[in-house]
N, C-alpha and C positions, 0 to 999 in steps of 0.2 A: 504494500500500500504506500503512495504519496507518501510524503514529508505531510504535517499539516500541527499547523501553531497551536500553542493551547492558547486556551481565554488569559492565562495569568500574562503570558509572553507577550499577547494583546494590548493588553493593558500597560504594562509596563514598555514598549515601544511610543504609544500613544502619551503618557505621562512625560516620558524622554523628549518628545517632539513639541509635546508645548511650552515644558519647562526650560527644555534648552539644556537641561544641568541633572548629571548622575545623583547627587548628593538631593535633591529638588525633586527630581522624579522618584527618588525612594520615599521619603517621608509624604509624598501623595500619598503612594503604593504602602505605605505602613510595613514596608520591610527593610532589611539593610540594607551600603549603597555594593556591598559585594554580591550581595543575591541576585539585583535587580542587574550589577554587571555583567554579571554568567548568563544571567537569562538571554540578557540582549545579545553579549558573542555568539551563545550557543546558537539564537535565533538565526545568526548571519552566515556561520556557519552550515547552518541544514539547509536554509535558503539558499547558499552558493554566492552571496553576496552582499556587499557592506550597503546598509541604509543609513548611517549616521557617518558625517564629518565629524572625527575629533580634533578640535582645536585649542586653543589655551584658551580657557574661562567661557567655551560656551562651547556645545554641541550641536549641529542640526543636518536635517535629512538629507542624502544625496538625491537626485533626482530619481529613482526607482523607487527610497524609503519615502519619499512626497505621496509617492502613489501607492503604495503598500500599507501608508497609517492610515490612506484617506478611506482602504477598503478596511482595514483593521475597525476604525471607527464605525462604519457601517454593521459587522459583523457585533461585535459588543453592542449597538442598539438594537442588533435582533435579539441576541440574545436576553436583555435586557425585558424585550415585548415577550419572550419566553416566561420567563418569572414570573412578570407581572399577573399575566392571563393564569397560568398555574395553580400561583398562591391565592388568588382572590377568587377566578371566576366572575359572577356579575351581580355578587350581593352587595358588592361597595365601590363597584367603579376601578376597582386596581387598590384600593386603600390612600392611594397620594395619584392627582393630578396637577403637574406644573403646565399653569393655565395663562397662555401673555393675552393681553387684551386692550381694544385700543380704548385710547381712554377718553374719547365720543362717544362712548356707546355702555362698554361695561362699566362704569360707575352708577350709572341711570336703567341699566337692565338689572345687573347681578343683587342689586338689596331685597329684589322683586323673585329672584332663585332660589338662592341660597338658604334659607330658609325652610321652606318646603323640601329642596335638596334634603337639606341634614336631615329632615324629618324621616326622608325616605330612607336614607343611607347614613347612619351615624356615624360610622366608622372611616368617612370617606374625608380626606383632607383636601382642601386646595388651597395649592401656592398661586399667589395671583401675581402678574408682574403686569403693570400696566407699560404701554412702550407704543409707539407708532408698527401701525401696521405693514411696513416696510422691515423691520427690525423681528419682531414677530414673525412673520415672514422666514426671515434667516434661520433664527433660532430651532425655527418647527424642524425647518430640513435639516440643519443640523443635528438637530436631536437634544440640543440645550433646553428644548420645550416641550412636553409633548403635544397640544394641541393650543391652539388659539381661537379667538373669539372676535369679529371684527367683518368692515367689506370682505367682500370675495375677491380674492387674489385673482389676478391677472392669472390668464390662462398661460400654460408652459411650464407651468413649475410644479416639481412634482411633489405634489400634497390635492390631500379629497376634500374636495367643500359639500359641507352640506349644510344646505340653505335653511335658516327658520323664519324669516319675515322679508320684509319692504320697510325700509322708513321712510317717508317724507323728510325732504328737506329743504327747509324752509327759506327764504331771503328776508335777513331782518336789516332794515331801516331807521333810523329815527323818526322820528312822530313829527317832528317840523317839516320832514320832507314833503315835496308835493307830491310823490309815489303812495306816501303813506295812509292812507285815507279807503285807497284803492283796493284793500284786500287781496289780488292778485295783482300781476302785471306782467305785461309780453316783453321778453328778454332784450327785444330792439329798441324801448327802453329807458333801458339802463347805458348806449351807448356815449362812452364820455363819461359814467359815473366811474369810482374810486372803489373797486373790491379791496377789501382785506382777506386776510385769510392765514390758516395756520401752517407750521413749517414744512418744508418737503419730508416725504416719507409721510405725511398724512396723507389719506383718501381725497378729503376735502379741501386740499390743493390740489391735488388732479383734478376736482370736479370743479374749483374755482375759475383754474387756466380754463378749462372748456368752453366755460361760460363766455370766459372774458372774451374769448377767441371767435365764440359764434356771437357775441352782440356788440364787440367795438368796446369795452370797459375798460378800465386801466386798471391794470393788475399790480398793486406795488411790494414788490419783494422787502422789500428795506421798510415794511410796515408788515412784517407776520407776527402772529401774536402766537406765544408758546401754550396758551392753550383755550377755548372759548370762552373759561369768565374774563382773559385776557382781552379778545375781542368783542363782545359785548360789551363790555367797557371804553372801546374806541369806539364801537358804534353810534353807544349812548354821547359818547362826546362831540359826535359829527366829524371824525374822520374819515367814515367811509359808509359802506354796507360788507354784510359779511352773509356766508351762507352759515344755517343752523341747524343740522338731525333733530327729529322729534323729540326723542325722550328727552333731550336734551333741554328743547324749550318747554316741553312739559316741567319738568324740573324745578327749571329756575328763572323761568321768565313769568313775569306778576303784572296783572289788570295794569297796574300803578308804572309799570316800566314804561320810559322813553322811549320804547320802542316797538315798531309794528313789525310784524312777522307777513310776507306778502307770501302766498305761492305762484312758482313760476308757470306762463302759460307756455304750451307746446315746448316743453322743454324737460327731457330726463330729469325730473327733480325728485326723484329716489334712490337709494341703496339696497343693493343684495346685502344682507347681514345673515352671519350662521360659523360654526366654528369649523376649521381647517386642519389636517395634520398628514403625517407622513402617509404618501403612496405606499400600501401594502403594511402597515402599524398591525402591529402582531394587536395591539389594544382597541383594533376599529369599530367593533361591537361593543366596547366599554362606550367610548363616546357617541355611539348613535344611539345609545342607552340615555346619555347627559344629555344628548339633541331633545330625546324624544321628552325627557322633562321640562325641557325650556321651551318646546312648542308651548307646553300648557301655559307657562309663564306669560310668552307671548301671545297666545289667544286670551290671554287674563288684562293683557294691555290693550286689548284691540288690534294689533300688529299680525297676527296670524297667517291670517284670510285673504292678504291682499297679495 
């Protein structure tokens, strides 16, 4: 039979690679740095070939071990989704879900889940990392996450969406403006109006460019707000308009705000939302287990159905 690595050899390749350093990749690995060294000769040895440069005060991959950790890495999140599915089954979801979420959306969903969640599944933990859905993104495929909660990623990349609503997304204005009054208004417009909008790697600067791009609006970079009470805050002040997701305005916008909320005419002003995770996740039936909870959630907000 083949050569074939075991998981510790794995592991301790992978820990070398990111640390850079023998001494650094052991105390990851919780063993000594002479263990972790044999492992790794031996490794290069059965392999037929050196994956690491050794140099003075730092180690790193030759161009074969670049490609070797990056299957290594892969191999350890399967096995990983082994475990998981094993020890738990589907009384508690895996027991721990590391959940990134973008933070438009799950701050104003998840108080509405989580709850009922634990009710179902006590024993279930979740680590929540709020992040831009670009970053999320990363992480899922990397395997730093298991699943995310956010827009639907751009097709190409390989992770499974599955969808749980539509949000409306709003165009919020000041109340002095002459648009405001209006209740809706056709995106031609807003030609020559001042969007704001939050930083790249959110959604809702892709969706802002669009905008700006099909009605003539001036998009100004060098006025992003790092997050929407940031920009409802310029709004209310009369530097711009911004766009707004639902839950969001549901939230935190009040009778008594400065500000009208218009929907846009003939114009995509919604979001696919639903949580995302690795193509082939040994754990895929855990989370359309989580999906299928948050449906209810969602038909609990009126978001469901549309």
């Amino acid at each position: 039979m083949a050569f074939r690595p075991t998981h510790r050899q794995l592991e301790y390749a992978v820990a070398l690679a990111e640390t850079g350093h023998f001494g650094a990749a052991a105390r990851r690995c919780h063993v000594s740095q002479p263990t972790l060294s044999v492992q790794i000769a031996q490794l290069e040895a059965q392999l037929g070939t050196p994956l690491f440069d050794r140099t003075p005060g730092r180690v790193q991959p030759t161009a074969i071990g670049m490609r070797v950790i990056e299957a290594a890495r892969s191999v350890l999140l399967t096995l990983d989704d082994i475990v998981a599915v094993a020890a738990s089954g589907a009384r508690n979801l895996g027991g721990l879900i590391r959940l990134g979420v973008a933070p438009t959306f799950g701050p104003y969903f998840l108080p509405h889940l989580l709850s009922p969640l634990h009710a179902r599944f006590p024993s279930l933990q979740i680590y929540i990392k709020e992040e831009r859905p670009a970053a999320i993104l990363r992480e899922v495929v990397s395997g730093a996450l298991d699943c995310g909660l956010g827009p639907a990623p751009d097709s190409g990349h390989a992770v499974t969406f599955r969808r749980l609503c539509r949000e409306t997304i709003f165009l919020g204005v000041p109340k002095d403006h002459p648009l405001a009054a209006l209740g809706h208004v056709d995106p031609q417009a807003l030609r020559g109006e001042r969007l704001l909008t939050l930083g790249r790697g959110h959604h809702l600067f892709e969706r802002t460019r669009q905008l700006a791009a099909a009605c003539g609006a001036e998009m100004r970079e060098d006025y992003e707000g790092t997050s929407l009470d940031a920009l409802r805050q310029m709004v209310l002040m009369g530097m711009g308009m911004s766009l707004f997701p639902e839950l969001y305005a549901r939230s935190e916008f009040r009778m008594e705000d400065d500000i009208a909320l218009l929907t846009l005419d003939g114009w995509p002003a919604s979001r696919e939302m639903g949580y995302f995770w690795r193509a082939g996740n040994g754990r895929a039936a855990q989370f359309e287990e989580l999906a299928r909870e948050s449906e209810a959630t969602c038909a609990t907000l009126g978001l469901g159905s549309r």
